[in-house]
Backbone as CSV, one residue per row, in Angstrom:
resi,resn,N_x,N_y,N_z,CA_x,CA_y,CA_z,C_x,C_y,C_z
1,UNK,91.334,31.560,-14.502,92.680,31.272,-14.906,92.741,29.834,-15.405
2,UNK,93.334,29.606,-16.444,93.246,28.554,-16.660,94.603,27.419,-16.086
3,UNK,94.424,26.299,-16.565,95.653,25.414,-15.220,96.663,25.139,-16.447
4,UNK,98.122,24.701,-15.215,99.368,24.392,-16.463,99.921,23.310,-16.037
5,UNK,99.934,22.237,-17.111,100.940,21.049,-15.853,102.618,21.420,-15.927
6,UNK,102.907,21.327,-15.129,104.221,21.388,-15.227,105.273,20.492,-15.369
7,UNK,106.587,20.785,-14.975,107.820,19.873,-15.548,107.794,18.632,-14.920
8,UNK,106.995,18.544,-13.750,106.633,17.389,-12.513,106.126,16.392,-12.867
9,UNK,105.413,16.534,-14.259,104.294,15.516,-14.760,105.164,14.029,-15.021
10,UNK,104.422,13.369,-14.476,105.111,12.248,-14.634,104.483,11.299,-16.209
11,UNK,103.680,11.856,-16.717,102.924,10.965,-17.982,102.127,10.112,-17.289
12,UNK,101.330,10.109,-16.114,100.901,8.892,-15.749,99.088,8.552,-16.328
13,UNK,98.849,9.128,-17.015,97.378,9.449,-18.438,96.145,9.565,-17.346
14,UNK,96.578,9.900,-15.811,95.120,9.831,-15.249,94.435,11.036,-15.559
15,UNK,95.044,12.268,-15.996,94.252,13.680,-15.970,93.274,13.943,-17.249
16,UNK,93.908,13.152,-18.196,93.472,13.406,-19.416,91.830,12.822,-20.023
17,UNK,91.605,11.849,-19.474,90.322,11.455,-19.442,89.160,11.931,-18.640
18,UNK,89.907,12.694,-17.385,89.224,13.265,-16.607,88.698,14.945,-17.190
19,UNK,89.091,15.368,-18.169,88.810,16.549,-18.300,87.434,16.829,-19.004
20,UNK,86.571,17.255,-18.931,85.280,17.464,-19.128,85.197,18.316,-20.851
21,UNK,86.009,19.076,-20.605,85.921,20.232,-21.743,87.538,19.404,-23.082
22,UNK,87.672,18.593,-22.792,89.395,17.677,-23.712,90.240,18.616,-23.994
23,UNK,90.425,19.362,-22.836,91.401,20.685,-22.859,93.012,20.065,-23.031
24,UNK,92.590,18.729,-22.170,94.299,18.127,-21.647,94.794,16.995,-22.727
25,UNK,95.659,17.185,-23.575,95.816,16.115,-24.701,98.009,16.044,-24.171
26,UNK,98.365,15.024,-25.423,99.456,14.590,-24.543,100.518,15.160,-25.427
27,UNK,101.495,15.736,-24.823,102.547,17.001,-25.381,103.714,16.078,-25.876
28,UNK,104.817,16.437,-25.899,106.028,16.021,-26.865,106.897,15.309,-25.368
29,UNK,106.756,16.175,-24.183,107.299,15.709,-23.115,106.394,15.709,-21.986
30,UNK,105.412,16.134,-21.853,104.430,16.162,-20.901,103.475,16.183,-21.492
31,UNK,101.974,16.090,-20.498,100.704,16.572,-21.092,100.693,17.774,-20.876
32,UNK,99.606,18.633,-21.683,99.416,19.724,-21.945,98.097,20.051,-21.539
33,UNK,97.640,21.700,-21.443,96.260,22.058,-20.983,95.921,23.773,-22.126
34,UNK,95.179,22.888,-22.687,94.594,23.931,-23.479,94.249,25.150,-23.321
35,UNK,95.093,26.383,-23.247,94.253,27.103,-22.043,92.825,28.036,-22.892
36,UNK,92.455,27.488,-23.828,91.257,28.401,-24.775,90.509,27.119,-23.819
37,UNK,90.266,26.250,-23.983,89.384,25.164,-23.498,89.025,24.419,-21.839
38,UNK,90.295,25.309,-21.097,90.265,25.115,-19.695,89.069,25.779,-19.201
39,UNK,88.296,25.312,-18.029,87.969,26.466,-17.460,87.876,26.112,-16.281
40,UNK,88.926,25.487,-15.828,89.176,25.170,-14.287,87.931,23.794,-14.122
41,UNK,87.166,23.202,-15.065,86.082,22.767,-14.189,84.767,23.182,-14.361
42,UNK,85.082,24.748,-14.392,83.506,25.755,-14.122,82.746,25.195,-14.915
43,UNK,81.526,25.029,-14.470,80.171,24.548,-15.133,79.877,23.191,-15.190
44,UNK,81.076,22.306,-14.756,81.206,21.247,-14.468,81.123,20.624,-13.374
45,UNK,82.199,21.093,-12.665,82.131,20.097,-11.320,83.151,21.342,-10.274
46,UNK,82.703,21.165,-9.283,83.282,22.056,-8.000,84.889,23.032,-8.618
47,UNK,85.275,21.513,-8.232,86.547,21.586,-8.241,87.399,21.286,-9.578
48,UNK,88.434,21.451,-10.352,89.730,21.129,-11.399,89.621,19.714,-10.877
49,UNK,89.159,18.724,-11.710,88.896,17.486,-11.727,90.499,16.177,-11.782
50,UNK,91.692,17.575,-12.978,92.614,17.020,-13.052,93.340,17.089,-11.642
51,UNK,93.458,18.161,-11.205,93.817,18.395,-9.908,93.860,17.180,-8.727
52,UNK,92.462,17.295,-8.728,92.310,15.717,-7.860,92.922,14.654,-8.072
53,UNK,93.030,14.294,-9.320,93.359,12.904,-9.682,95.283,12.868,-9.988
54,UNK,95.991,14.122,-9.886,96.729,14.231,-10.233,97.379,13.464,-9.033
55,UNK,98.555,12.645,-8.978,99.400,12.276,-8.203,100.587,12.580,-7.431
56,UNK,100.812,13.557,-8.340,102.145,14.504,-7.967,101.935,15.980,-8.082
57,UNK,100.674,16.442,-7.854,100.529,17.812,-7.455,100.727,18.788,-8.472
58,UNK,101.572,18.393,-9.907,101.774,19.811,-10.720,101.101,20.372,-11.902
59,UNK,99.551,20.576,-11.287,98.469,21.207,-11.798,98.500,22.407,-11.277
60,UNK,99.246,23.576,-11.338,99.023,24.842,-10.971,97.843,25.489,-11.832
61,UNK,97.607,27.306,-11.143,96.910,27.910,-12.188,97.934,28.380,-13.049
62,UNK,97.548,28.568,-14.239,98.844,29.576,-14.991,98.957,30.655,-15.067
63,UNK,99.891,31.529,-14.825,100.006,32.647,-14.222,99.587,33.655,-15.649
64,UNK,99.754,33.198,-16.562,99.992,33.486,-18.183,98.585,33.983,-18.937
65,UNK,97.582,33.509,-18.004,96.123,32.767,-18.496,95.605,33.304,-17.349
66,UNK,95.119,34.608,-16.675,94.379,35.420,-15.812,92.812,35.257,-16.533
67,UNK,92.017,34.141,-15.478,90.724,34.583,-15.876,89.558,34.725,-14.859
68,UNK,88.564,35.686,-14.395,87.990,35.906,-13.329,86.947,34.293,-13.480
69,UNK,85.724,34.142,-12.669,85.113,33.454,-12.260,84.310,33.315,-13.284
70,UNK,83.541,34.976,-13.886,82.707,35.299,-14.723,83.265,34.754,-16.595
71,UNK,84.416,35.122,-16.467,85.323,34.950,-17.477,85.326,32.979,-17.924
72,UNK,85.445,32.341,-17.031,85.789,31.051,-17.101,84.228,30.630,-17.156
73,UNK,83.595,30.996,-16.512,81.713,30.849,-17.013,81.221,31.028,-18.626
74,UNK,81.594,31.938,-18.692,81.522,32.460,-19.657,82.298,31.279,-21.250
75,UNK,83.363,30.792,-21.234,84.231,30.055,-21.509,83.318,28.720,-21.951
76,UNK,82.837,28.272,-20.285,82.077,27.114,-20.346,80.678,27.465,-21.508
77,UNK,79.989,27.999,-21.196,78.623,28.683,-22.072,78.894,28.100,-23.640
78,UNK,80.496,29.132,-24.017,80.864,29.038,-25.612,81.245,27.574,-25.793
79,UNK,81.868,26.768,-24.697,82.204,25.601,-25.168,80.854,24.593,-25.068
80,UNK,80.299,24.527,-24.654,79.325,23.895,-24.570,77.975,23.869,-25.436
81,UNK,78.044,24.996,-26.261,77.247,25.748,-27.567,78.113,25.267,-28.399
82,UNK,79.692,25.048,-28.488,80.191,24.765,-30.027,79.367,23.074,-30.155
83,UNK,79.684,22.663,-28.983,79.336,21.195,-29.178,77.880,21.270,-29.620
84,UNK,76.811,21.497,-29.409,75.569,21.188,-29.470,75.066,21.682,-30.968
């Protein structure tokens, strides 16, 4: 599944540098999360990297954006082949 920030976001630019895959760029009123380019993290690092660093918690998954484990692996693979 990929993640959504929500209305909570305060603009504070810590998530956006943190994202491995530059899923998270900065919206009209919030930042935003790419959800073709999310993949939680997978292939990266444990855990949703923005998550951590977020200050005010409103990194949910998005309910909109259902993706299994295999699915978000999978994700990482293609993104990581466009680059190379």
């Amino acid at each position: 599944m990929a993640l959504l920030i929500t209305d909570q976001c305060v603009n504070c630019d810590v998530c956006e540098p943190e994202c491995p895959n530059h899923a998270i760029h900065e919206g009209a009123a919030r930042y935003e999360i790419d959800p073709a380019r999310c993949t939680e993290c997978v292939g990266h690092f444990d855990r949703p990297q923005c998550v951590l660093v977020c200050p005010v918690d409103c990194i949910p998954k998005d309910p909109e954006h259902p993706e299994s484990a295999a699915e978000l692996r999978a994700k990482y693979v293609r993104l990581i082949t466009e680059v190379a």
